[in-house]
C-alpha positions in Angstrom: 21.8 -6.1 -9.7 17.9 -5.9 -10.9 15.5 -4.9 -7.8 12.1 -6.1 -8.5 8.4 -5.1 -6.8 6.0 -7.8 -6.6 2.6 -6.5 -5.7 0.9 -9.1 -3.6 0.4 -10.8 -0.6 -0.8 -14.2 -0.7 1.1 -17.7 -0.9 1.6 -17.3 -4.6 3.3 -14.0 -4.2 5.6 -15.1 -1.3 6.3 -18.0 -4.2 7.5 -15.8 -6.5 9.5 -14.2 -4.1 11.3 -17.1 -3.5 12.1 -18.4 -6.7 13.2 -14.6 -7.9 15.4 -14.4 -5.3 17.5 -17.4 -6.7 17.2 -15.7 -10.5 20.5 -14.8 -11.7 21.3 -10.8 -11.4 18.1 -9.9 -8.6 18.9 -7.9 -5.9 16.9 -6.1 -4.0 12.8 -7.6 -3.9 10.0 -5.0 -2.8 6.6 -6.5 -2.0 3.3 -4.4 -1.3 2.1 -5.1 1.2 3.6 -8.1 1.5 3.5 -10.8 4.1 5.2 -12.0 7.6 7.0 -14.8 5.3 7.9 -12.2 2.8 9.2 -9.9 5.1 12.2 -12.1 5.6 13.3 -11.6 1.9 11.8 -8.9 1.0 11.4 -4.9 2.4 7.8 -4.9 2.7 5.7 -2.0 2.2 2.8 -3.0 4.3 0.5 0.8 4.1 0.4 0.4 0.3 -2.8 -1.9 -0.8 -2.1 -4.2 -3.2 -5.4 -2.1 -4.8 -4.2 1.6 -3.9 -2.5 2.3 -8.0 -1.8 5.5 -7.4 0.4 4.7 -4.2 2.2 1.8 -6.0 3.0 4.2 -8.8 4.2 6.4 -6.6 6.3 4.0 -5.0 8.2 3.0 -8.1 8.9 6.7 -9.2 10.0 7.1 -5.6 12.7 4.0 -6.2 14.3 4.4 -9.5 16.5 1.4 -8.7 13.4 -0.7 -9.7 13.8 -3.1 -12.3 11.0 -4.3 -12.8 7.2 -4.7 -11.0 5.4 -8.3 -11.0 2.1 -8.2 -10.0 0.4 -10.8 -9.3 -3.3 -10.6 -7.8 -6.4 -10.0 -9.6 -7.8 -6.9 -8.9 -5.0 -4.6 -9.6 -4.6 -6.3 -12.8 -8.4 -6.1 -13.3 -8.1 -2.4 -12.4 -5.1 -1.4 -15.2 -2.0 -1.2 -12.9 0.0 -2.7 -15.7 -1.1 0.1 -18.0 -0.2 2.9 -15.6 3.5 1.3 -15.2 3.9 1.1 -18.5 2.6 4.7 -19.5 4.8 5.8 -16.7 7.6 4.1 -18.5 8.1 1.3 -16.0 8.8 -2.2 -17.0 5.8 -4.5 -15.0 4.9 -7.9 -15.7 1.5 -9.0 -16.3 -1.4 -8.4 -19.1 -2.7 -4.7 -19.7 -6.5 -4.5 -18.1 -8.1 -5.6 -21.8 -6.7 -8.6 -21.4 -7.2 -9.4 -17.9 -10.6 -8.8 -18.6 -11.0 -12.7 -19.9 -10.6 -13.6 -15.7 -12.2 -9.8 -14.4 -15.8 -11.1 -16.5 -16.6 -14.0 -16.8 -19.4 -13.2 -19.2 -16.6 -11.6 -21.6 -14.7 -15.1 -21.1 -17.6 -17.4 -22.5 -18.5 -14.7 -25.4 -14.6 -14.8 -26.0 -14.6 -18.7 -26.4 -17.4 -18.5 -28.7 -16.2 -16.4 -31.1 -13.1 -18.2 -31.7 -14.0 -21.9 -31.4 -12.9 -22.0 -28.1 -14.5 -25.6 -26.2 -16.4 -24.5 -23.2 -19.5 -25.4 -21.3 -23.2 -23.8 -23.0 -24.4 -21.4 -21.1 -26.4 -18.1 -20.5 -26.1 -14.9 -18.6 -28.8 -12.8 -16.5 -28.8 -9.1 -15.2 -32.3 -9.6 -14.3 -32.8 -12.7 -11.0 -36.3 -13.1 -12.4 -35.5 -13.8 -16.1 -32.1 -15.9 -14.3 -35.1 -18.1 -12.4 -37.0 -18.4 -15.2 -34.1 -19.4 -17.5 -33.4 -21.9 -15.1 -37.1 -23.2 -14.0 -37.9 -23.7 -18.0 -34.1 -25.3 -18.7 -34.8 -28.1 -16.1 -31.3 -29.4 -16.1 -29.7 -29.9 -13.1 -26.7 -29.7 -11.8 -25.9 -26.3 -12.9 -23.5 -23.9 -12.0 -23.9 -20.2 -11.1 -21.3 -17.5 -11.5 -20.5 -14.4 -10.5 -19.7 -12.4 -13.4 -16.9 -10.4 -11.4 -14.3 -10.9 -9.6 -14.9 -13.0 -6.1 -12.2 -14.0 -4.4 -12.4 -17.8 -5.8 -15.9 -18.3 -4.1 -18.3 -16.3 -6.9 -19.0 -20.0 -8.1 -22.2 -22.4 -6.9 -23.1 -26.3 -8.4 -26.9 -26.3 -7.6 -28.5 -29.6 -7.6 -32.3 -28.7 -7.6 -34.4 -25.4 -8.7 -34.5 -24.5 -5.1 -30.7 -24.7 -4.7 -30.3 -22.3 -7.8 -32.9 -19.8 -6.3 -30.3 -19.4 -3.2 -27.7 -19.0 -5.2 -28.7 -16.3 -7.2 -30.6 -14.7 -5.0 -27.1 -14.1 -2.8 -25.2 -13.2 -5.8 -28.0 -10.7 -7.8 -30.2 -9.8 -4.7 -27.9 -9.8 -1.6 -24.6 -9.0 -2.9 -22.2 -11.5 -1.3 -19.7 -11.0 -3.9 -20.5 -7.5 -4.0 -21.1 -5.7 -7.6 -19.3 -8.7 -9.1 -22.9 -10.9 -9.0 -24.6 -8.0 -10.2 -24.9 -10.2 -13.4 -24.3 -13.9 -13.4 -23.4 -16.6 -15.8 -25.4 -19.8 -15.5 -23.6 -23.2 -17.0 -24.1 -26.5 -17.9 -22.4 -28.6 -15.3 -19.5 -30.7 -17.5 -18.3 -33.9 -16.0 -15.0 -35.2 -16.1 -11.4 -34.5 -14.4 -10.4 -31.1 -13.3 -7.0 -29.8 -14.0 -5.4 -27.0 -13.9 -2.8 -25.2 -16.5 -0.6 -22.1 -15.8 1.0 -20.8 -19.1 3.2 -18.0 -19.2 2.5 -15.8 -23.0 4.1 -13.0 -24.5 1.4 -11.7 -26.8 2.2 -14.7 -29.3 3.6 -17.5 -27.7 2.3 -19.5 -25.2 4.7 -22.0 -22.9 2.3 -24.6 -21.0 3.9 -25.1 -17.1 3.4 -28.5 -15.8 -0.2 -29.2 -14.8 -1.7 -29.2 -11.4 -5.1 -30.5 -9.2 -6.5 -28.0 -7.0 -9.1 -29.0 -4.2 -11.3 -25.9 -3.6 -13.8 -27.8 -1.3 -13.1 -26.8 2.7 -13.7 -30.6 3.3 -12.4 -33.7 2.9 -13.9 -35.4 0.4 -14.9 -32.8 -2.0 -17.7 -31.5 0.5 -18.7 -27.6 2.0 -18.5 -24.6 0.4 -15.7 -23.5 -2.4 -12.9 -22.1 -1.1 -9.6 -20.1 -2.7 -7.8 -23.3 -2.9 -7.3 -25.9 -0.2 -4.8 -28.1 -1.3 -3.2 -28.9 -4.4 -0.5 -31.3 -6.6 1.6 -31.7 -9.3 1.5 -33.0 -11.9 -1.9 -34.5 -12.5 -2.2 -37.4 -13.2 -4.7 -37.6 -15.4 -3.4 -34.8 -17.6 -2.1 -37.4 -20.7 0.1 -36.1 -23.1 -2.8 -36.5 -25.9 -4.5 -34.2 -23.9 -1.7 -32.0 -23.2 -1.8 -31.7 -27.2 -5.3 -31.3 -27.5 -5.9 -28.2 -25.2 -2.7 -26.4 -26.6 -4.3 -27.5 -29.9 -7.9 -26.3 -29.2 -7.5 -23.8 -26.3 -4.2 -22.2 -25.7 -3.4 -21.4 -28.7 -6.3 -20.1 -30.2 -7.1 -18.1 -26.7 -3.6 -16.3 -27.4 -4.6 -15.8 -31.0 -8.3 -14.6 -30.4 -6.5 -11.8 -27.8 -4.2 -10.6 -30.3 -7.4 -10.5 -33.1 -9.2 -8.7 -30.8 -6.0 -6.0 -29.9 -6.1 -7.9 -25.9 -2.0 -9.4 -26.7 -1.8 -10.6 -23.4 1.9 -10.7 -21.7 2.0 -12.2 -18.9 0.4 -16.0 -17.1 -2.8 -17.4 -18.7 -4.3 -19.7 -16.0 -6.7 -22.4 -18.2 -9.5 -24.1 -15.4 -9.6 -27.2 -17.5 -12.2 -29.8 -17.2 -11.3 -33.2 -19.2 -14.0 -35.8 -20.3 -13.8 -39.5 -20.2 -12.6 -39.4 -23.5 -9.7 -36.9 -22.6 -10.9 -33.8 -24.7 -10.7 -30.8 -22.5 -13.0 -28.1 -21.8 -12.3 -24.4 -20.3 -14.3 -24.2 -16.7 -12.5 -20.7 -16.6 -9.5 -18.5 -17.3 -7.4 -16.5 -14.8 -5.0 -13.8 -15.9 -2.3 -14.6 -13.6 -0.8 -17.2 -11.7 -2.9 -19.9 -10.0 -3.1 -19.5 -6.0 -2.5 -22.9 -4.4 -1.2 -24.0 -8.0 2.0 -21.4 -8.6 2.8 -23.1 -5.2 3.6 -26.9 -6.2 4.5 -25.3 -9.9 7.2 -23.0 -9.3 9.1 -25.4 -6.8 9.3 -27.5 -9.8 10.7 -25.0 -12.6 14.3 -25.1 -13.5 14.9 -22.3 -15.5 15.3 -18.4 -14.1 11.8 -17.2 -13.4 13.2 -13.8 -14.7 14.7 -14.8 -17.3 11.2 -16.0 -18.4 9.3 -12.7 -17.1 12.0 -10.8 -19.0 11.1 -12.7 -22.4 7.4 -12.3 -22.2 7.6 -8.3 -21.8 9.9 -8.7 -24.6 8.2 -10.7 -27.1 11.1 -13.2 -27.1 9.3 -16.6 -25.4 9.9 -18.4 -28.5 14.2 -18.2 -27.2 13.2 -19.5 -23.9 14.0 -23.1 -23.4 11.6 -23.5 -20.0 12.5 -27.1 -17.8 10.8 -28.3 -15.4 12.3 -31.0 -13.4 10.4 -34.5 -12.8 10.0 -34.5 -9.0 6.1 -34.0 -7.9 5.1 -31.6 -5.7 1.9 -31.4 -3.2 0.8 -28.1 -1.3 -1.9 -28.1 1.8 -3.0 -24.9 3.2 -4.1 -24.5 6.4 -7.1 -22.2 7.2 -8.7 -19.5 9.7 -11.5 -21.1 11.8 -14.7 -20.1 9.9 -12.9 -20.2 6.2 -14.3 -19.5 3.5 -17.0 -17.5 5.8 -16.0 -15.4 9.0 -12.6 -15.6 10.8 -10.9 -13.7 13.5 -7.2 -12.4 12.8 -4.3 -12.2 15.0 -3.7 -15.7 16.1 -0.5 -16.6 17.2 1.5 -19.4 14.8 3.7 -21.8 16.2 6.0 -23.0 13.3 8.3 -25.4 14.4 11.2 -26.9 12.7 10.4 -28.4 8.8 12.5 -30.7 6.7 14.4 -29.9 4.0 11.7 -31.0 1.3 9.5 -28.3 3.0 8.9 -25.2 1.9 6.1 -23.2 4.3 4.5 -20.1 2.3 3.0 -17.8 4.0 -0.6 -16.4 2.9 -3.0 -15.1 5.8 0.4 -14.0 8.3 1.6 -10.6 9.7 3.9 -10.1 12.5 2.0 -7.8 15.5 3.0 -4.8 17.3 4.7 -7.2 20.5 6.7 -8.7 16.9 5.0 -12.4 17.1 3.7 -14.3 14.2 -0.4 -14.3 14.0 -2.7 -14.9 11.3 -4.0 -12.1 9.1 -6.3 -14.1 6.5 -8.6 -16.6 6.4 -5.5 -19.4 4.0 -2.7 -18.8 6.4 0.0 -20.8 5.4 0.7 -23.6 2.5 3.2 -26.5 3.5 4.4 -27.5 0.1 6.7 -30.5 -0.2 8.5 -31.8 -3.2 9.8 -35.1 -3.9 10.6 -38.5 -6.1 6.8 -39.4 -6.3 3.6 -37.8 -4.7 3.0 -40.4 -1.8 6.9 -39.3 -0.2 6.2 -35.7 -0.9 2.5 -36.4 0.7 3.5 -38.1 3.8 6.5 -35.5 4.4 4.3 -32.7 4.1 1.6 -33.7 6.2 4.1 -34.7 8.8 5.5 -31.4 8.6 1.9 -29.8 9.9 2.4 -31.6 13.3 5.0 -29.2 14.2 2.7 -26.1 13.4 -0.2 -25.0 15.0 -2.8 -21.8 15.8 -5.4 -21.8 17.0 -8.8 -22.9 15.5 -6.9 -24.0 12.5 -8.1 -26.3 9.4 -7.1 -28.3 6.9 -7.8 -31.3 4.0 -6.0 -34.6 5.5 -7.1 -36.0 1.6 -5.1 -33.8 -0.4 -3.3 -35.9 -3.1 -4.9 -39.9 -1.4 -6.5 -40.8 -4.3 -3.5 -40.5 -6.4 -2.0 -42.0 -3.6 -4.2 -45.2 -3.1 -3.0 -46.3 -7.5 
């Protein structure tokens, strides 16, 4: 049997988990630190960061019956964890820290997509907030978006509307440090209108296998209002993702994204997350990249994927993708998480979670959950859970999921009652 680490401890992690644990050949699955969720099928490891390299490493050498290690979040990744694995002579999935570098800056990113052709929004970047005002003041076009060049958690990214707008945001990410160093130099966009999707791919340095496509809803609101969050809700597949389109981005963006790593010596092995942004005429655009799988989106994608997840993990360390036949069934999938009061801002931690009993066509993943010293449930992040159903069409999967939140509860918490209705309403 193949034991397997998976460094993470988010809803996307506990994902992964759960569709590892039904590969062919897994045993044993590790996860640092893991999760309350986790914890029921896998031995967590929760005094090893997800961040602390050193102590993973030392974990694996310390369990030779490892298989392999999947890790999933963006810093370690960011940081080189891969790269210490592999010089250790441990198989890990995921791309080497030159190539996660294409989600880690997002300045890197939009030089990376002009050199090779890539479509993208125009932009400019700033290490200076008074030459950033300026740019802005003398550009006069609004809406505009700001981003943190680093990594932020999801929330580095601001639409301003006026001059004034832009002055706050850039002010918090060059002058206050709200995302830390990350905003110590920012990216500022033309704001591109159109359809949002989202496309995780997996890639083994050459090839590059699509997953189906998803809609995430970052707004905290209903109705696309309040701050950006991680994720608050997501589906799949789009509907608006056509299969011209589909064409069109491998065409135009996938492809040569995988190429333009490989040119540059960044062969990236592992999941390619493409933000894409889709105009009236259905040629998309790339909002952003992530180098690793989507979190709301691995949650409504993986439920739907047929074939053995490492099987598929296996072939992109390898090289051999191209063998892979990767199904997906038909069903469509919808995922609402369910927040901290305060989220995406301040939140208190060790709630206690009621979870009461969920139909089959539920699947409840934790995020933000620990069990506490008197061994009860509470919440430990500010996206606590993700009730994910899966069914026939997206108004059953939609009405048995948000059913399904009537038998949990904690206190102060939050959610979208929208995710998925306008799909619904066709």
């Amino acid at each position: 049997m193949k034991n397997i680490l998976i460094v993470g401890s988010g809803g996307r992690e506990h994902a992964i988990a759960l569709k590892l644990k039904s590969s062919k050949g897994v045993g044993k699955i590790y996860a640092i630190p893991g999760n309350a969720g986790m914890s029921e099928i896998c031995e967590c490891i929760p005094y090893i960061y997800a961040t602390d390299l050193v102590g993973i490493c030392e974990f694996v050498k310390s369990k030779p019956d490892i298989y392999m290690t999947v890790v999933a979040p963006d810093d370690p990744l960011a940081m080189g964890l891969i790269d210490m694995l592999n010089e250790l002579g441990f198989r890990a999935f995921g791309p080497k820290k030159d190539a996660a570098i294409i989600e880690a800056s997002k300045n890197f990113s939009k030089e990376f997509m002009a050199r090779h052709g890539i479509p993208t929004a125009e932009y400019a970047s700033f290490t200076s907030f008074h030459r950033a005002v300026d740019y802005v003041e003398t550009n006069n076009k609004f809406p505009i978006v700001v981003k943190a060049d680093g990594l932020a958690l999801g929330k580095g990214v601001t639409i301003c509307n006026d001059l004034k707008e832009a002055e706050v945001a850039l002010k918090a990410a060059m002058l206050d440090k709200a995302f830390g160093n990350a905003g110590n130099l920012v990216v500022i966009e033309e704001f591109l209108t159109g359809y949002e999707v989202s496309v995780l791919a997996f890639c083994d340095g050459k090839t590059v296998v699509p997953m189906v496509s998803a809609e995430d809803n970052k707004r905290v609101f209903d109705g696309e209002r309040g701050p950006n969050t991680g994720g608050m809700g997501c589906i799949s597949p789009s509907r608006m993702y056509t299969e011209k389109t589909a064409k069109l981005a491998y065409d135009k963006i996938f492809l040569p994204t995988a190429e333009g790593l490989v040119k540059e010596n960044r062969e990236f092995k592992g999941v390619i997350y493409f933000g894409l942004i889709v105009d009236n005429e259905g040629n998309p655009k790339v909002i952003e990249y992530n180098a690793r799988f989507g979190d709301p989106e691995t949650q409504v994608v993986l439920p739907r994927l047929k074939t053995d997840l490492l099987k598929i993990f296996d072939a992109c360390i390898d090289g051999s993708l191209n063998k892979v036949a990767v199904e997906w069934s038909s069903d469509e999938a919808i995922c609402v998480c369910l927040a901290s009061r305060g989220y995406p801002a301040s939140y208190d931690k060790g709630i206690k979670i009621e979870i009461g009993k969920m139909p089959a066509e539920v699947t409840v993943y934790h995020a933000g959950t620990k069990i506490n010293d008197d061994n009860k449930l509470v919440t430990n992040g500010g996206r606590v859970l993700g009730v994910t159903a899966v069914s026939k069409n997206l108004k059953t999967a939609k009405d048995v999921a948000y059913k399904a939140i009537k038998n949990i509860n904690f206190d102060g918490m939050h959610y979208r009652s929208d995710i998925g209705t306008k799909y619904c309403k066709l």
